[in-house]
Every structure is written in structure tokens, then in C-alpha cells.
C-alpha positions as CSV (number, residue, x, y, z in Angstrom):
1,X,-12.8,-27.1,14.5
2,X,-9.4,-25.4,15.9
3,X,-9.4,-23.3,12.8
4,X,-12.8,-21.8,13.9
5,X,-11.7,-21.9,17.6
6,X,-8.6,-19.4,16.3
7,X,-10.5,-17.4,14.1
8,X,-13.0,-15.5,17.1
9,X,-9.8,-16.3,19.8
10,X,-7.9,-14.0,17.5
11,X,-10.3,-11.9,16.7
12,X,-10.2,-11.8,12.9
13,X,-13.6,-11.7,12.5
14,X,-13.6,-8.0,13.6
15,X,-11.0,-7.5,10.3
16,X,-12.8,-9.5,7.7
17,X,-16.0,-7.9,9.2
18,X,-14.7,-4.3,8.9
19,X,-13.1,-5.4,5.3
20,X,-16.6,-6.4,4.3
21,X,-18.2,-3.3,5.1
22,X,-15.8,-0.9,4.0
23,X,-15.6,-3.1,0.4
24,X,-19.3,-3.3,0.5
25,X,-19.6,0.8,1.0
26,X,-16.6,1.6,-1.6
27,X,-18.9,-0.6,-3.9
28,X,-21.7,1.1,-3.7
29,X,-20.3,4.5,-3.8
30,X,-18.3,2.9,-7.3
31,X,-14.9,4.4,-5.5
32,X,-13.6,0.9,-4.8
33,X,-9.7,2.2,-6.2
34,X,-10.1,5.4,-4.3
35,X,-10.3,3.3,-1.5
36,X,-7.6,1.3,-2.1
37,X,-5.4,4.5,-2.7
38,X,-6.3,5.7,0.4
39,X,-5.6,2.7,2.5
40,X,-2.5,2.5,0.8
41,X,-1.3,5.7,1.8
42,X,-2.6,5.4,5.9
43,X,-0.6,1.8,5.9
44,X,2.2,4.2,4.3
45,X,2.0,6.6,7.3
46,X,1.2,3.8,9.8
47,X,4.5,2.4,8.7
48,X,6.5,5.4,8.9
49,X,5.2,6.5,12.3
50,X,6.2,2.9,13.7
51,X,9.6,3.3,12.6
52,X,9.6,6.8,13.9
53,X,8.4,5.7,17.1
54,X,10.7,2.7,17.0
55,X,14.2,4.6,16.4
56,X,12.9,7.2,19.4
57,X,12.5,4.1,21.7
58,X,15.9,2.1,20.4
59,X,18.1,4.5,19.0
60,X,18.4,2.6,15.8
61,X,16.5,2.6,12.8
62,X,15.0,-1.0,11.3
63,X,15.6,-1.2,7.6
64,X,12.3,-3.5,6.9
65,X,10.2,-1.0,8.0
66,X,11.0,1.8,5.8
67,X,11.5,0.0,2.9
68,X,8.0,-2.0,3.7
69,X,6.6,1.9,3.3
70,X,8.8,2.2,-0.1
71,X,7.1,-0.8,-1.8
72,X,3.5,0.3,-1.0
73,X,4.3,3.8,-1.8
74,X,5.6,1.9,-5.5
75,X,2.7,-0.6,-5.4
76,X,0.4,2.7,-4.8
77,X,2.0,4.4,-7.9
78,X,1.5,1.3,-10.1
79,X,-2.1,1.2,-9.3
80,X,-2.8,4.7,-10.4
81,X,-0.6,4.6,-13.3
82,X,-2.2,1.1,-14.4
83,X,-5.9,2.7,-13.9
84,X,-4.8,5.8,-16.5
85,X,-3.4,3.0,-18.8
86,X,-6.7,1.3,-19.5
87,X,-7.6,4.3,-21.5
88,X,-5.3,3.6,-23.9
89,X,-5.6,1.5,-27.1
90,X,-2.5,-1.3,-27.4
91,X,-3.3,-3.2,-30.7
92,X,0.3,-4.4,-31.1
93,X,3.9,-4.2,-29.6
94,X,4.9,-1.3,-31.0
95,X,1.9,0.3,-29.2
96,X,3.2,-1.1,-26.3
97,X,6.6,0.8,-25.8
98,X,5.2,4.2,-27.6
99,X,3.6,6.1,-24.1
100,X,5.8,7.2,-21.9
101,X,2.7,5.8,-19.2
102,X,4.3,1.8,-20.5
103,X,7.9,3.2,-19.2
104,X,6.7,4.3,-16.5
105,X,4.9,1.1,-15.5
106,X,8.2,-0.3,-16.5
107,X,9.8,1.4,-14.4
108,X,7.4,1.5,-11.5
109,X,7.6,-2.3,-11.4
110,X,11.4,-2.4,-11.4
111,X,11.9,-0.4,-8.4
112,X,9.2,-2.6,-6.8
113,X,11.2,-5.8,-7.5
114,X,14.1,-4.0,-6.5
115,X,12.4,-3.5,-3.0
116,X,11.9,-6.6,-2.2
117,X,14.7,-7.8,-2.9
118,X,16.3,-5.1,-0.6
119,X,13.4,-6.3,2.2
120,X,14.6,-9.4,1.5
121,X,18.2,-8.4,2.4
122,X,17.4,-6.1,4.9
123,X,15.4,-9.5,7.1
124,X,18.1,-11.7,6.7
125,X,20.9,-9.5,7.4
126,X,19.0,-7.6,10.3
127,X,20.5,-8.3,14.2
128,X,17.3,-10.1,15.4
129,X,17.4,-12.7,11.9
130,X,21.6,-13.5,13.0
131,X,20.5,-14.0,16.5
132,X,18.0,-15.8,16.1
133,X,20.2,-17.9,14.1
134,X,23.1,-18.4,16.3
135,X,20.6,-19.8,18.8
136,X,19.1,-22.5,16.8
137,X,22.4,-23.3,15.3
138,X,24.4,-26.6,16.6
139,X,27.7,-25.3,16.1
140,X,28.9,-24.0,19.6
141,X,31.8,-24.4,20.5
């Protein structure tokens, strides 16, 4: 009963209603990875505007939020590059490693692993992560 109490307090029927309908409507229109390309990129700009907006206010620039635009930029990129490699036939290993479209996946996918790890980092290493930290921590002297 609390679960349903939290899910219209906070609202998130307004996001799995507007999910619905914008799923339903990329459906129908048979653009459904369009549409995921495209949301991809305004969460890439969303994300780059907040950090803009963020080093204006503070003078500093937060790490997770640039590289949170770096890995859907990369997760973007794997998509397309994943939809061009149904076309091809892979019958055996060999076929596997002979397009330069495999490196690339290959690639695409190290960087993205590479990213997180760096997000990773970048959370517990940031200033707010320490703090937070130190305050919780039992070791004052």
C-alpha cells in the first residue's frame, strides 16, 4: 500500500505515462531506435547544460557529470553501430573479427567500461562522497 501511496506522491505516474505514450507512438510510426537515438542525445545535452550551469554557479566543474554525458554519448554510438551490424552474416569466428564494424563495437564497448569505471572513481573521490564520509565516520579525535 505505501508503494502505491509513493508512486502518485512522487509523481511517477506522469513519467511512466509519458514513457507509454511516446513508446506507444515510436511503435506505431516503426521508429522505436530513432527514438531512442534521439533521447539519448537531449539527456546528452541535458547533461552538459547542468554541468555548464553548475560550474557558472560554483566555480568548479563535477567530474560525474561530464563523464555521465561521455557514456551515453558511447552507449549512443554502440546502438547505431550494433543496428548496422545486424546486416551482416557471422557464420563463424573468423567472421567475427573480419569487419572493421566488430572492432569498432570492440572498441565502443571498451571505452564504455572505461567510463564507468572513471564514474566510478570520479563519485568516490569527489569532495561531497569524502565529506560525507568523515561525518559518518567514528574516528574523531
Amino acid at each position: 500500500m505505501r508503494r502505491i501511496i509513493r508512486f502518485f506522491k512522487d509523481k511517477f505516474y506522469i513519467e511512466l505515462g509519458l514513457a507509454s505514450f511516446l513508446f506507444v507512438i515510436a511503435l506505431m510510426l516503426d521508429m522505436l531506435m530513432e527514438f531512442i537515438i534521439y533521447m539519448l542525445y537531449f539527456i546528452i545535452f541535458l547533461e552538459i547544460v547542468r554541468a555548464v550551469v553548475n560550474y557558472i554557479r560554483e566555480q568548479r566543474v563535477i567530474l560525474s557529470l561530464l563523464v555521465d554525458a561521455f557514456i551515453i554519448l558511447a552507449l549512443r554510438e554502440l546502438i547505431v553501430n550494433v543496428v548496422k551490424i545486424n546486416t551482416e552474416k557471422i557464420d563463424s569466428v573468423e567472421a567475427l573479427f573480419a569487419s572493421s564494424l566488430n572492432y569498432n563495437i570492440l572498441i565502443i564497448s571498451g571505452v564504455i567500461i572505461f567510463l564507468l569505471i572513471v564514474r566510478y572513481l570520479s563519485v568516490k573521490t569527489s569532495q561531497k562522497y569524502l565529506m560525507d564520509k568523515m561525518k559518518n565516520c567514528d574516528c574523531h579525535d
